[in-house]
VMD Tcl script that draws the C-alpha trace (Angstrom):
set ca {
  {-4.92 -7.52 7.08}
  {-0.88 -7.05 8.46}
  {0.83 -10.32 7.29}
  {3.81 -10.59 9.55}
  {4.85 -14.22 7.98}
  {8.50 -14.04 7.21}
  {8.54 -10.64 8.53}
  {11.23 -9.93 11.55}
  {9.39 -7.44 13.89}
  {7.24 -6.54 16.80}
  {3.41 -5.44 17.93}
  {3.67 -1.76 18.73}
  {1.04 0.31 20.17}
  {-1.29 -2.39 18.18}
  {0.73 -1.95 15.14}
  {2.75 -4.55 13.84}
  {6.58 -2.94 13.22}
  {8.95 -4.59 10.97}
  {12.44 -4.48 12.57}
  {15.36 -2.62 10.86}
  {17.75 -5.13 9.00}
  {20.79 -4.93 11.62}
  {23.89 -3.17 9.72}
  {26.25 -5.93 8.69}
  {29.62 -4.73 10.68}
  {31.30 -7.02 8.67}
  {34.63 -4.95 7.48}
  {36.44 -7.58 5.60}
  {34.15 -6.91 2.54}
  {35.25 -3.64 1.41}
  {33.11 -1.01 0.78}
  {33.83 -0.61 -2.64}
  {32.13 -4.22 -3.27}
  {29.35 -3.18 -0.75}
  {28.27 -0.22 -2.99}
  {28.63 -2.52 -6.19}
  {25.88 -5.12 -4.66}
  {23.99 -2.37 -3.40}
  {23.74 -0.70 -6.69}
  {23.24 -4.05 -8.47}
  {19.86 -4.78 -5.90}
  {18.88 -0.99 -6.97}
  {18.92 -1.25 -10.64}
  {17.33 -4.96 -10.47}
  {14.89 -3.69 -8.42}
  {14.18 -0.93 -11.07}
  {14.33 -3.60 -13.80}
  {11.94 -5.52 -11.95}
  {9.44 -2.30 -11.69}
  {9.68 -1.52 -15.12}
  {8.82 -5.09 -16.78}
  {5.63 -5.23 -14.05}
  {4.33 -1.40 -15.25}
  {5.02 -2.47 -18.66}
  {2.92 -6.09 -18.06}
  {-0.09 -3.79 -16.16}
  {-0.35 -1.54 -19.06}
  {0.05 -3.82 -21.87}
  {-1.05 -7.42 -20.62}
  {-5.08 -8.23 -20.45}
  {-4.36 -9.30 -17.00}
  {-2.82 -5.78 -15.80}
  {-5.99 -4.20 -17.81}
  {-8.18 -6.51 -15.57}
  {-6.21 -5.56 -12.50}
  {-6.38 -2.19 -13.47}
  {-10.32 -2.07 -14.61}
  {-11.05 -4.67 -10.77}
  {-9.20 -1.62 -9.03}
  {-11.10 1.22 -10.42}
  {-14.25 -0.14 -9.99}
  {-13.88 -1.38 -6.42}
  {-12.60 2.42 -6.06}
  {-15.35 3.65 -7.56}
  {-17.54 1.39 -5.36}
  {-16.31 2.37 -2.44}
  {-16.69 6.41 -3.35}
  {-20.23 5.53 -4.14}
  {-20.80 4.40 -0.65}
  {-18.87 6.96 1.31}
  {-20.84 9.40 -0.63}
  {-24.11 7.47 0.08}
  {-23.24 7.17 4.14}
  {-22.28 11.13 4.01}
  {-25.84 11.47 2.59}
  {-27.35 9.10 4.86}
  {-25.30 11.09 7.54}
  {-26.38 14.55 7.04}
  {-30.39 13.66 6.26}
  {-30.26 12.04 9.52}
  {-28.51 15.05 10.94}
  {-30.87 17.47 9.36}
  {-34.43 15.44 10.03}
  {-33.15 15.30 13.74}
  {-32.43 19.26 13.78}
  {-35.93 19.79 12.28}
  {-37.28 17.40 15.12}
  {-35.58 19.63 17.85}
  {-37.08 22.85 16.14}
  {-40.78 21.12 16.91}
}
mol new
graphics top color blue
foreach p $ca { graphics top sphere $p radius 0.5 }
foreach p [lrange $ca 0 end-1] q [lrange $ca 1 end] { graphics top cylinder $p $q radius 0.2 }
display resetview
């Protein structure tokens, strides 16, 4: 499912597209201030992505996140291997049927 609440874009070729963020030509901030909030986004963002690793490794809710996500994984392996299977039997007894 694409959510495109509180998303700026477009449908494209059936694909919804999020629009580039337009480049602020504001030039009475000076760069030197721009790269400072820039950087400052960055290294929260890293902060941010640290503490939620740390909380999936080390909280029982990331272990159940984790241990839900490997076995719907595993699930779904299990049933691409069991259509491949279906697949190629169905391939094969129609072969032998064409031999007859």
């Amino acid at each position: 499912m694409i959510r495109t609440t509180g998303t700026n874009g477009h449908f494209e070729q059936g694909r919804w597209v999020v629009n580039p963020e337009p480049v602020p030509q504001n030039n009475d901030t000076p760069i030197d201030a721009r790269i400072s909030g820039a950087t400052n986004a960055i290294v929260a963002a890293v902060d941010d992505f640290a503490k939620v690793t740390r909380d999936l490794v080390t909280s029982e809710e990331g272990k159940k996140y984790i241990e839900k996500t490997m076995k719907d994984s595993t699930t779904q392996v299990q049933k691409s291997i069991e259509d491949l299977l279906a697949k190629a039997k169905s391939d094969l007894e129609s072969s032998i049927k064409s031999l007859k």
